[in-house]
N, CA, C and O atoms as a GROMACS GRO file, in nm:
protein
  492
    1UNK      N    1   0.083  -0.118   0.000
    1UNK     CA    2   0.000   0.000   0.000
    1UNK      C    3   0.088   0.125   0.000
    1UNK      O    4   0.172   0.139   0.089
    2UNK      N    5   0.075   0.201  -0.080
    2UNK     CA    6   0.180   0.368  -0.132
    2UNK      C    7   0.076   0.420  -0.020
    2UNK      O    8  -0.033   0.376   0.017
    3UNK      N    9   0.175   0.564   0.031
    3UNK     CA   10   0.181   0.644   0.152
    3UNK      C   11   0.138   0.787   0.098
    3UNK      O   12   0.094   0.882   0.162
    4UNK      N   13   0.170   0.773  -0.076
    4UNK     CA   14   0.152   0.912  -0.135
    4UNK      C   15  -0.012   0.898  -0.240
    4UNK      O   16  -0.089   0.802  -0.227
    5UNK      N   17  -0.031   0.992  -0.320
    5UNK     CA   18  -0.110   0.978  -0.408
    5UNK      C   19  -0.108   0.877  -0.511
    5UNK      O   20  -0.012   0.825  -0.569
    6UNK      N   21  -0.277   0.851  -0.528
    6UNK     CA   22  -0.286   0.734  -0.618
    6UNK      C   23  -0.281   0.771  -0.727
    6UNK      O   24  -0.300   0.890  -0.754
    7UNK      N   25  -0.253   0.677  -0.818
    7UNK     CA   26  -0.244   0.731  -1.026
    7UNK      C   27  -0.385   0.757  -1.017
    7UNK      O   28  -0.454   0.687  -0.942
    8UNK      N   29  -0.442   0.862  -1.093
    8UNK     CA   30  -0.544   0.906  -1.171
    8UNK      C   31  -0.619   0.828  -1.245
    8UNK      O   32  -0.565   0.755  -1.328
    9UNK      N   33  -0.765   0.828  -1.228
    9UNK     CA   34  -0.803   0.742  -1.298
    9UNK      C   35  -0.842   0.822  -1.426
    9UNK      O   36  -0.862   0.941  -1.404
   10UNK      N   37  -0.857   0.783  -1.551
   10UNK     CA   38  -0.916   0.725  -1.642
   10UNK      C   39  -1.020   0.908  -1.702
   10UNK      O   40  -0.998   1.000  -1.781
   11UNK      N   41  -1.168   0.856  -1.571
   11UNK     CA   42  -1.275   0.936  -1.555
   11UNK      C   43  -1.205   1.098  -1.498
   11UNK      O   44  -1.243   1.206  -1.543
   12UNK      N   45  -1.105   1.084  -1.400
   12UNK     CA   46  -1.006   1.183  -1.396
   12UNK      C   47  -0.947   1.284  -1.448
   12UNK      O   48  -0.947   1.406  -1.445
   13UNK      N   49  -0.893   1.191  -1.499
   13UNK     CA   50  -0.794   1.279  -1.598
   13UNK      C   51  -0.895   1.380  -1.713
   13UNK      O   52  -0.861   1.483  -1.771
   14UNK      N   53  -0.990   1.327  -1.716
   14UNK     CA   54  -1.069   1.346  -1.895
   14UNK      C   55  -1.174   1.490  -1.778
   14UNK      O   56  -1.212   1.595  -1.831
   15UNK      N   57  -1.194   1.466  -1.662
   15UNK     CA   58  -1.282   1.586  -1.603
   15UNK      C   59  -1.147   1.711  -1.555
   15UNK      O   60  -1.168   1.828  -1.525
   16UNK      N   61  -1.027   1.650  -1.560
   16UNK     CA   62  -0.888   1.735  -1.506
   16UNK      C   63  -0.904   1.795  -1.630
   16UNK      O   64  -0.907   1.918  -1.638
   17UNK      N   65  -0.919   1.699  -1.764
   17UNK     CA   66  -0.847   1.822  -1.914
   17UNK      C   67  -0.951   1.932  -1.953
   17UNK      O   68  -0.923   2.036  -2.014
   18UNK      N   69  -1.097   1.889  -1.900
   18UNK     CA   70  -1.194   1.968  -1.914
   18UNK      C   71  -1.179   2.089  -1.836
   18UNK      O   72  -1.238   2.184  -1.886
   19UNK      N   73  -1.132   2.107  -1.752
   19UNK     CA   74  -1.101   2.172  -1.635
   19UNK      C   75  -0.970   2.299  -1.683
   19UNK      O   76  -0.948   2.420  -1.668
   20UNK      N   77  -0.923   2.208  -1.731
   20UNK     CA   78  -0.770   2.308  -1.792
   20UNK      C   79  -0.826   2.359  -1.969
   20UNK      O   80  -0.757   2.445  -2.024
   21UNK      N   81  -0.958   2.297  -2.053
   21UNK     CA   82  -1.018   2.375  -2.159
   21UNK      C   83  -1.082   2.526  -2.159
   21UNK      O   84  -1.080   2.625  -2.232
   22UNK      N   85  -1.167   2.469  -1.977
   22UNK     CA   86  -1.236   2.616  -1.957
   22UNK      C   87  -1.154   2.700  -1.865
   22UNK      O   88  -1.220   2.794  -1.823
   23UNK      N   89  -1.034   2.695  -1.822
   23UNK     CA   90  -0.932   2.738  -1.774
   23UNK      C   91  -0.879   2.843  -1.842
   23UNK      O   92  -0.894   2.960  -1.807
   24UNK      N   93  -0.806   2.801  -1.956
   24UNK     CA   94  -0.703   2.810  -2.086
   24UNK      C   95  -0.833   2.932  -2.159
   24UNK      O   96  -0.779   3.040  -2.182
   25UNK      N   97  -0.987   2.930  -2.198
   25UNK     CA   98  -1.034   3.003  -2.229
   25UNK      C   99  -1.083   3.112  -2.174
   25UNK      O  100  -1.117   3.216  -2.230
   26UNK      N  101  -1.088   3.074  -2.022
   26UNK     CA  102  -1.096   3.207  -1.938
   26UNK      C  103  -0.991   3.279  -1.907
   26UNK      O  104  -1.018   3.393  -1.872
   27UNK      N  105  -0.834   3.238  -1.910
   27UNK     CA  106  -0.725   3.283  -1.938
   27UNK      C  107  -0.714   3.380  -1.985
   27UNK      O  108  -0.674   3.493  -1.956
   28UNK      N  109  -0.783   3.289  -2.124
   28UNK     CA  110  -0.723   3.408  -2.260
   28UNK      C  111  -0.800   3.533  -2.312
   28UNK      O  112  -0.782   3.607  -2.409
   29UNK      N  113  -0.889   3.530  -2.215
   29UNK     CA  114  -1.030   3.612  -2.262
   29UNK      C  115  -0.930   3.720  -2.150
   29UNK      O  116  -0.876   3.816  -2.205
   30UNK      N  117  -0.910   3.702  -2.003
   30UNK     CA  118  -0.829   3.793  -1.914
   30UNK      C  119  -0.757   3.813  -1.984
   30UNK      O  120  -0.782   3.909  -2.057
   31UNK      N  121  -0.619   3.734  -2.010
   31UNK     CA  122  -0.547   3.810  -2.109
   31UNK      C  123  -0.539   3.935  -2.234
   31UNK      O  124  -0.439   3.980  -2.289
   32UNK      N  125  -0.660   3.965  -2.249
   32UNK     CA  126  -0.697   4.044  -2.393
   32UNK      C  127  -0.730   4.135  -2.289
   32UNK      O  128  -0.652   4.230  -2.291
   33UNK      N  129  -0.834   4.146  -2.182
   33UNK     CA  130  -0.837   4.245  -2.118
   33UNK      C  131  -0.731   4.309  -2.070
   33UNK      O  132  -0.715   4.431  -2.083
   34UNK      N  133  -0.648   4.228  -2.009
   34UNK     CA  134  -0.530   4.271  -1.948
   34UNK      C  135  -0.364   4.321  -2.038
   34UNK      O  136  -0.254   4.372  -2.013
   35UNK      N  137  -0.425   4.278  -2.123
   35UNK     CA  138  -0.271   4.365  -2.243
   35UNK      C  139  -0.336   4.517  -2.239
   35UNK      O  140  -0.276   4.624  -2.227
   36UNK      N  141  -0.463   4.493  -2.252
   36UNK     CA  142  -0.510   4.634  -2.322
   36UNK      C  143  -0.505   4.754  -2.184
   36UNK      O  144  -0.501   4.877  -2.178
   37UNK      N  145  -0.506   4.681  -2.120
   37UNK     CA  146  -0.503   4.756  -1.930
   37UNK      C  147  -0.312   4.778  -1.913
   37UNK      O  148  -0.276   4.864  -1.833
   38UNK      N  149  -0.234   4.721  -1.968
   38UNK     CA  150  -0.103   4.742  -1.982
   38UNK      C  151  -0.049   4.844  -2.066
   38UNK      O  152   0.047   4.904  -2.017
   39UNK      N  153  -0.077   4.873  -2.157
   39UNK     CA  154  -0.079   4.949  -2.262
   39UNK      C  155  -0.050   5.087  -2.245
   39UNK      O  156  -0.111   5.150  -2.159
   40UNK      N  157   0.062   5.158  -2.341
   40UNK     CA  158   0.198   5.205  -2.286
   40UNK      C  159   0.099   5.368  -2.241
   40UNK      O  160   0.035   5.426  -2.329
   41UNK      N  161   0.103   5.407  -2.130
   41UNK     CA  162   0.063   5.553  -2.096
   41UNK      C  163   0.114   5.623  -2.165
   41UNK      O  164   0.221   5.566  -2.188
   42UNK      N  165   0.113   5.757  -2.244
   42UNK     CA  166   0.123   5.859  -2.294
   42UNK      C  167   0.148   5.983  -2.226
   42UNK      O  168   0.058   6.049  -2.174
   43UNK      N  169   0.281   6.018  -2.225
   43UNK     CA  170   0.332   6.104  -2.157
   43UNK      C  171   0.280   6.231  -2.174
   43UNK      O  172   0.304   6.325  -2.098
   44UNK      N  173   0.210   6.236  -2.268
   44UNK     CA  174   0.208   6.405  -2.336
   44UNK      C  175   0.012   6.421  -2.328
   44UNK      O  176  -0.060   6.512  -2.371
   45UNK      N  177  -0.027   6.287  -2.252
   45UNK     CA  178  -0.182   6.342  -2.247
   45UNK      C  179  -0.202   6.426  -2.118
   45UNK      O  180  -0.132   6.427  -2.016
   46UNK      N  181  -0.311   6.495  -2.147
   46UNK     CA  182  -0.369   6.645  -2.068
   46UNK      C  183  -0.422   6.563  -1.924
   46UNK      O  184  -0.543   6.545  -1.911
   47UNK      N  185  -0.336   6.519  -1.826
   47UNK     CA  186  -0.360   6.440  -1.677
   47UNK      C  187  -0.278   6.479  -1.594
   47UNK      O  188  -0.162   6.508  -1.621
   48UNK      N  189  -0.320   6.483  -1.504
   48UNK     CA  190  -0.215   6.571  -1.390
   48UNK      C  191  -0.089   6.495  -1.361
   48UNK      O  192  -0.073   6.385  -1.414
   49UNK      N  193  -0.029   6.530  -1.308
   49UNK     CA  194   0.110   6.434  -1.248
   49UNK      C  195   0.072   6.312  -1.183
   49UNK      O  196   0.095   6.192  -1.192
   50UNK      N  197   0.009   6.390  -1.116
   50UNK     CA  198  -0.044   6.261  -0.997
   50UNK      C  199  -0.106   6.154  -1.059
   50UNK      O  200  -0.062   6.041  -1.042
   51UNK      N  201  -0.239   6.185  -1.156
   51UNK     CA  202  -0.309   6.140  -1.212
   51UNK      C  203  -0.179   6.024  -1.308
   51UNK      O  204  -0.191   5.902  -1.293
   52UNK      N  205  -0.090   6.069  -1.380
   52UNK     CA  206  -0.023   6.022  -1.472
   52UNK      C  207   0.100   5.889  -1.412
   52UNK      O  208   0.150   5.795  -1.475
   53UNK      N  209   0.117   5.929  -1.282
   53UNK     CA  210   0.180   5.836  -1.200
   53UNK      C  211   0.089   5.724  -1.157
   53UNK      O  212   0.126   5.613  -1.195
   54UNK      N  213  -0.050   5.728  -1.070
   54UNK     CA  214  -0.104   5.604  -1.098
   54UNK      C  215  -0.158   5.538  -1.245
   54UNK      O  216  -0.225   5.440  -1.275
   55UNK      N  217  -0.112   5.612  -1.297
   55UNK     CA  218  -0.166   5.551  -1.420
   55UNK      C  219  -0.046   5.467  -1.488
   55UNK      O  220  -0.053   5.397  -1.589
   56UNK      N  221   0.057   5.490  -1.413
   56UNK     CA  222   0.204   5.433  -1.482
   56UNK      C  223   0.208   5.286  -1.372
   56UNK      O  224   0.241   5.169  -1.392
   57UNK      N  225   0.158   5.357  -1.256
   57UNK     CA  226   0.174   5.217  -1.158
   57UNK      C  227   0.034   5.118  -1.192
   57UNK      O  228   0.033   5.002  -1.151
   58UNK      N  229  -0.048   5.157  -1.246
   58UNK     CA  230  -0.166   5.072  -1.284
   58UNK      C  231  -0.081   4.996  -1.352
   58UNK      O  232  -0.025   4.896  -1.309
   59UNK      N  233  -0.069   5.053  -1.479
   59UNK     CA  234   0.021   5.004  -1.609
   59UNK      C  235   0.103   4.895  -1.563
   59UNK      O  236   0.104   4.783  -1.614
   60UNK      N  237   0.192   4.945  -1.437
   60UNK     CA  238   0.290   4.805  -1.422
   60UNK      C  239   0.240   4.677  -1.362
   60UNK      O  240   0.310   4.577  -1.375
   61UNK      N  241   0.148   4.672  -1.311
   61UNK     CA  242   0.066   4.600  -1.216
   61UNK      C  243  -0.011   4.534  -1.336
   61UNK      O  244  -0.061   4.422  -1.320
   62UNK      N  245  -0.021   4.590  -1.439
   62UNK     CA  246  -0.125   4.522  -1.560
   62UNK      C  247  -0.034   4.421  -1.600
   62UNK      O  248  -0.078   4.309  -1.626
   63UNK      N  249   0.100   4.449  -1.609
   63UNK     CA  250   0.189   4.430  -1.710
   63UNK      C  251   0.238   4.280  -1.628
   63UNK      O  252   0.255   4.170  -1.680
   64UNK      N  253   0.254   4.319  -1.483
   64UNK     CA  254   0.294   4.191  -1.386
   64UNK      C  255   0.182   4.127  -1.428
   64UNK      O  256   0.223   4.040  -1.505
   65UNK      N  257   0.066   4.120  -1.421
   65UNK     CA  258  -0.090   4.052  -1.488
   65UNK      C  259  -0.066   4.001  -1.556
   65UNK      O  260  -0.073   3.881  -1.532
   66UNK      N  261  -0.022   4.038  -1.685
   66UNK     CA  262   0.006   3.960  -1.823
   66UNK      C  263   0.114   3.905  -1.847
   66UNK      O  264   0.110   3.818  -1.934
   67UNK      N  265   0.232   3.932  -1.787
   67UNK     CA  266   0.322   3.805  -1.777
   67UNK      C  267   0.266   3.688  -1.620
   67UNK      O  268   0.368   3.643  -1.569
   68UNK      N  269   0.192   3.660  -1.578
   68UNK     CA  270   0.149   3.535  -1.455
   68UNK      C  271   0.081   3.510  -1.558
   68UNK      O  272   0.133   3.431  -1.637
   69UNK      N  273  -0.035   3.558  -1.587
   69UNK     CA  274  -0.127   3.483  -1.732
   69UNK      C  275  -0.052   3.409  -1.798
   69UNK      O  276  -0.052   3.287  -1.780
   70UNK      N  277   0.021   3.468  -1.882
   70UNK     CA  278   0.114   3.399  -1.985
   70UNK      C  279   0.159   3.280  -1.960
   70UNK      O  280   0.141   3.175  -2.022
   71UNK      N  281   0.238   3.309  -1.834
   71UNK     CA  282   0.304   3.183  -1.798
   71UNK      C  283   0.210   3.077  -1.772
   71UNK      O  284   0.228   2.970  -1.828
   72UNK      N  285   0.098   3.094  -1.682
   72UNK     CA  286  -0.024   3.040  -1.624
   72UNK      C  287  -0.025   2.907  -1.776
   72UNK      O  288   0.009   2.788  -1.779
   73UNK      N  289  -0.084   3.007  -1.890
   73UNK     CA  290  -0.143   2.929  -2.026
   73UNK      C  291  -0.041   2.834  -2.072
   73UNK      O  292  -0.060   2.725  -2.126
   74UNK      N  293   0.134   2.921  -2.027
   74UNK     CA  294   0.200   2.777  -2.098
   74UNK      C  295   0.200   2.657  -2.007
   74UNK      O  296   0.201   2.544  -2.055
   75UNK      N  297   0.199   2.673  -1.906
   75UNK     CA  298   0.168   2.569  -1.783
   75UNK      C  299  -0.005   2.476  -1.883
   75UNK      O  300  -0.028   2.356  -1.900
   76UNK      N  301  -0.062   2.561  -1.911
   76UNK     CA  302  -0.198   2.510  -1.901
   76UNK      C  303  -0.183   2.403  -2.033
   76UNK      O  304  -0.238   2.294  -2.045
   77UNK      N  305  -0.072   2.481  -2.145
   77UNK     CA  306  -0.089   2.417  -2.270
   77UNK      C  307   0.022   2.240  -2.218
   77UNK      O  308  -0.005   2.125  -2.249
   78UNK      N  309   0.123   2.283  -2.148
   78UNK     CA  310   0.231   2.192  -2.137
   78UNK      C  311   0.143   2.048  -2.105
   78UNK      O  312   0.146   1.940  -2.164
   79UNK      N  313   0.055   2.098  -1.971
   79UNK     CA  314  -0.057   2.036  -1.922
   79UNK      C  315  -0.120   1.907  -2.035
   79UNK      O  316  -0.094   1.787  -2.049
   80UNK      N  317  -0.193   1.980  -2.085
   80UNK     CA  318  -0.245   1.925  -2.190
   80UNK      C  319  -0.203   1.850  -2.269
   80UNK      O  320  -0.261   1.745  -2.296
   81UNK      N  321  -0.042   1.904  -2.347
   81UNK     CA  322   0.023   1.813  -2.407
   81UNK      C  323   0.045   1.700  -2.380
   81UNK      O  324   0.037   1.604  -2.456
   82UNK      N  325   0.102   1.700  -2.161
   82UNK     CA  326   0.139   1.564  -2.074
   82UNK      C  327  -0.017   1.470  -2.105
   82UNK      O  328  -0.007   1.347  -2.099
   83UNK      N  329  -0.115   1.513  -2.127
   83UNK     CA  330  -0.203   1.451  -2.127
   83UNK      C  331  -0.223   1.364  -2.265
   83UNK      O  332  -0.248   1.243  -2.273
   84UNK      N  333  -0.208   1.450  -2.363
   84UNK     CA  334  -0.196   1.357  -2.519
   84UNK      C  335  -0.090   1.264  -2.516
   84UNK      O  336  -0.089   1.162  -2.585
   85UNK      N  337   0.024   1.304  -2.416
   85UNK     CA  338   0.098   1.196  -2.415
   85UNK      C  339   0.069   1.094  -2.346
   85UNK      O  340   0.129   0.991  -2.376
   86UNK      N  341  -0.003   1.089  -2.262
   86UNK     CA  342  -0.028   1.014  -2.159
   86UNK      C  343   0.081   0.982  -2.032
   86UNK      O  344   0.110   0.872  -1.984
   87UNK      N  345   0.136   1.130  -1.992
   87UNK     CA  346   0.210   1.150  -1.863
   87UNK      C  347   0.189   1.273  -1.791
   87UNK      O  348   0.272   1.357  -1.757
   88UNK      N  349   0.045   1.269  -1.771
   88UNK     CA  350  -0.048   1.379  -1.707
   88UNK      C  351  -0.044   1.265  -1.567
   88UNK      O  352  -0.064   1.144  -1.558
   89UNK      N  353  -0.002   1.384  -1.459
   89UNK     CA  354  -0.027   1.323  -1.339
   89UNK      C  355   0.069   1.320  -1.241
   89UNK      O  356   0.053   1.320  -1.119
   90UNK      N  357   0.203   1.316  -1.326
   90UNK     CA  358   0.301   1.272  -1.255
   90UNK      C  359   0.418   1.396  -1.232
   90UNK      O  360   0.437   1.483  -1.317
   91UNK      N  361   0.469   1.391  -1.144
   91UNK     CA  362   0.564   1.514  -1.115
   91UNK      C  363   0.664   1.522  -1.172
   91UNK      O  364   0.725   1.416  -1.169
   92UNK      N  365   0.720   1.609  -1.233
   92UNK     CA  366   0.817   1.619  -1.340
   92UNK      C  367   0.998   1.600  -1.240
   92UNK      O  368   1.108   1.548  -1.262
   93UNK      N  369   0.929   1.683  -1.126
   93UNK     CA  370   1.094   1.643  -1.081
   93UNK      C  371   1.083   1.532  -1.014
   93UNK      O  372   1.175   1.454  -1.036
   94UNK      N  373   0.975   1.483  -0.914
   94UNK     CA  374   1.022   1.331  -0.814
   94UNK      C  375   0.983   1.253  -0.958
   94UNK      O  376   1.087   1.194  -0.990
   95UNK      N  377   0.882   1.228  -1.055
   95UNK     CA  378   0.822   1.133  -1.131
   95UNK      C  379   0.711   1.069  -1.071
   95UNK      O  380   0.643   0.986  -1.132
   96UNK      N  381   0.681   1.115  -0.909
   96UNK     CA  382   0.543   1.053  -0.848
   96UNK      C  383   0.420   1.131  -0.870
   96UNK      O  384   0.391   1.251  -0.878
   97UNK      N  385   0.338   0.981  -0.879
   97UNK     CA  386   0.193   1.060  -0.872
   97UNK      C  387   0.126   1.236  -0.789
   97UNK      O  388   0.064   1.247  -0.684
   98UNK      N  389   0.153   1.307  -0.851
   98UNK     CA  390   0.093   1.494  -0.801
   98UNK      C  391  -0.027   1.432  -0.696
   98UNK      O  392  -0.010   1.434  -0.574
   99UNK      N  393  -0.146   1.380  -0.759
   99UNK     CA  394  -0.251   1.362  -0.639
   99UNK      C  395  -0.381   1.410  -0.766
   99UNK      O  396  -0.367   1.503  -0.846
  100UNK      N  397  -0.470   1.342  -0.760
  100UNK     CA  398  -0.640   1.434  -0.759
  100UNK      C  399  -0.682   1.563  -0.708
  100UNK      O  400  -0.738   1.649  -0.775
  101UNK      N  401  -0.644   1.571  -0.553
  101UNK     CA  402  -0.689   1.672  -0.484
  101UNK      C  403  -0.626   1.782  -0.540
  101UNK      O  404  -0.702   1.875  -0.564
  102UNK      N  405  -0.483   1.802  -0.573
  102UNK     CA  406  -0.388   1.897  -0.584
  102UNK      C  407  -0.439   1.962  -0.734
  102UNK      O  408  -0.480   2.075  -0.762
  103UNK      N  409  -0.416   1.824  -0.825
  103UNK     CA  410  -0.464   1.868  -0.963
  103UNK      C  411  -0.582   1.939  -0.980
  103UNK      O  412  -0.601   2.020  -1.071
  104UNK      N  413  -0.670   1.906  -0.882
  104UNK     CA  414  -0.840   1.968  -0.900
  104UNK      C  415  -0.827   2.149  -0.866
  104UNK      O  416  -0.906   2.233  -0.911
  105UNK      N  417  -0.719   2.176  -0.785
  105UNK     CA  418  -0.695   2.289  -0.733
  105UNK      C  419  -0.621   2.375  -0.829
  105UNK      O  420  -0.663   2.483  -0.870
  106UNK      N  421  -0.465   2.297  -0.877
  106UNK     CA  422  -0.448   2.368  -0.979
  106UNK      C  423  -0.439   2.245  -1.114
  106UNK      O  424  -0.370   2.144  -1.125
  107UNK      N  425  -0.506   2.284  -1.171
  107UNK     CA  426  -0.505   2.169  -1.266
  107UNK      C  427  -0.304   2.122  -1.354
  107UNK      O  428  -0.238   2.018  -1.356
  108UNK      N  429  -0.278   2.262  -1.410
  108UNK     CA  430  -0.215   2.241  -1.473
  108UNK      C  431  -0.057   2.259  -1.420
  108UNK      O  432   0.039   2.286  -1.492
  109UNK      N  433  -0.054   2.235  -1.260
  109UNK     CA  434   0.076   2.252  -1.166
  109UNK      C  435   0.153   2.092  -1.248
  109UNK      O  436   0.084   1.998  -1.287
  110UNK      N  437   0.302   2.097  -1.257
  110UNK     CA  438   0.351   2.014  -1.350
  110UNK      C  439   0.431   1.921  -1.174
  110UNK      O  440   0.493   1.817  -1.195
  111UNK      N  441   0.421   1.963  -1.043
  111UNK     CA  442   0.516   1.952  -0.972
  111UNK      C  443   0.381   1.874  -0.796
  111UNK      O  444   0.281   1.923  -0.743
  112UNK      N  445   0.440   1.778  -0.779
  112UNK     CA  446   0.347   1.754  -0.622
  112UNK      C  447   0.380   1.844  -0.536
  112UNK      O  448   0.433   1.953  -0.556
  113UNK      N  449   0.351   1.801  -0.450
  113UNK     CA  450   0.361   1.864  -0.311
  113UNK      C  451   0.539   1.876  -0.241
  113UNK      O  452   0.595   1.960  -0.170
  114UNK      N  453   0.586   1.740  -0.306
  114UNK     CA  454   0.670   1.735  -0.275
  114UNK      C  455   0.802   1.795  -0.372
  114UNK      O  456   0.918   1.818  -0.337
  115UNK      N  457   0.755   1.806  -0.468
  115UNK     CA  458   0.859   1.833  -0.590
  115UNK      C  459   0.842   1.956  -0.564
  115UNK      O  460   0.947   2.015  -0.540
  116UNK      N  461   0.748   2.018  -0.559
  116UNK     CA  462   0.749   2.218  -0.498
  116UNK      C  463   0.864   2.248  -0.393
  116UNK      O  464   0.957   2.328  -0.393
  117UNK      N  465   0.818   2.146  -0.296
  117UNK     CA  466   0.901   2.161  -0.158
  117UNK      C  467   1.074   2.133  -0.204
  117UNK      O  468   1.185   2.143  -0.152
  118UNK      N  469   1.052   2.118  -0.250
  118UNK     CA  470   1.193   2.054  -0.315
  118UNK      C  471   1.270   2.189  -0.407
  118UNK      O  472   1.388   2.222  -0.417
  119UNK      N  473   1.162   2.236  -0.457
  119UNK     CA  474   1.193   2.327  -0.558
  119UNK      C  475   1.217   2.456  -0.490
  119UNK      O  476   1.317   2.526  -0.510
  120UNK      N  477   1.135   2.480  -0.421
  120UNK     CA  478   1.135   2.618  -0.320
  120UNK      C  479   1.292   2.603  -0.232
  120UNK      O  480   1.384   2.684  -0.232
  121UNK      N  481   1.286   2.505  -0.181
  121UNK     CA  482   1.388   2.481  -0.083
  121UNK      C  483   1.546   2.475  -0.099
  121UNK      O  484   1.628   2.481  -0.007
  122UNK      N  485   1.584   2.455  -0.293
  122UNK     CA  486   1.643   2.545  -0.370
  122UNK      C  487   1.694   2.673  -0.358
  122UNK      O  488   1.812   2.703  -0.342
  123UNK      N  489   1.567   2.770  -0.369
  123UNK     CA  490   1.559   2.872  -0.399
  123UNK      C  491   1.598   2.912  -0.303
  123UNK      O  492   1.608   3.034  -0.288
   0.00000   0.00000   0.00000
């Protein structure tokens, strides 16, 4: 009897990829909002200083937005791919089963519980 997560079943995996379809499209729909919320301020429009400074710190805060998105979708696409391959599930750095619970939370995390801990603890 394993101490960690069980392999994924089957019915799983196929409600996990559904999960990372309407994911990946709500993504990308934020994403379009959020380039356009990034989008370079204009130094020379009629706004006060003040006014023109949060509008530069909005801007960067958009911009941090659209690169986590980004990355988010290639996570989401990589996801997907592990799945056509049929090595959806498993943690890229230990190679053990991630878990159900974990995947349901973030679908398209490539790393368990333990491979994070591992990874952070690196850093």
């Amino acid at each position: 009897m394993s101490d960690g997560p069980e392999e994924l079943t089957d019915a799983q995996i196929e409600e996990l990829r559904q999960d990372l379809l309407r994911l990946r499209a709500r993504l990308t729909a934020q994403l379009e909002r959020a380039e356009e919320s990034a989008a370079t301020v204009e130094l020379d429009q009629p706004i006060g200083r003040l006014s023109r400074v949060d509008a530069l710190a909005q801007q960067q805060v958009a911009k941090a937005g659209v690169k986590a998105t980004r990355r988010r979708l290639a996570q989401i696409k990589s996801a997907l791919a592990r799945i056509a391959e049929g090595e959806y599930g498993y943690c890229l750095r230990t190679g053990e089963p991630i878990g159900y619970r974990r995947l349901k939370v973030r679908p398209e995390t490539p790393l368990s519980i333990e491979g994070q801990a591992a990874l952070e603890r690196r850093r």
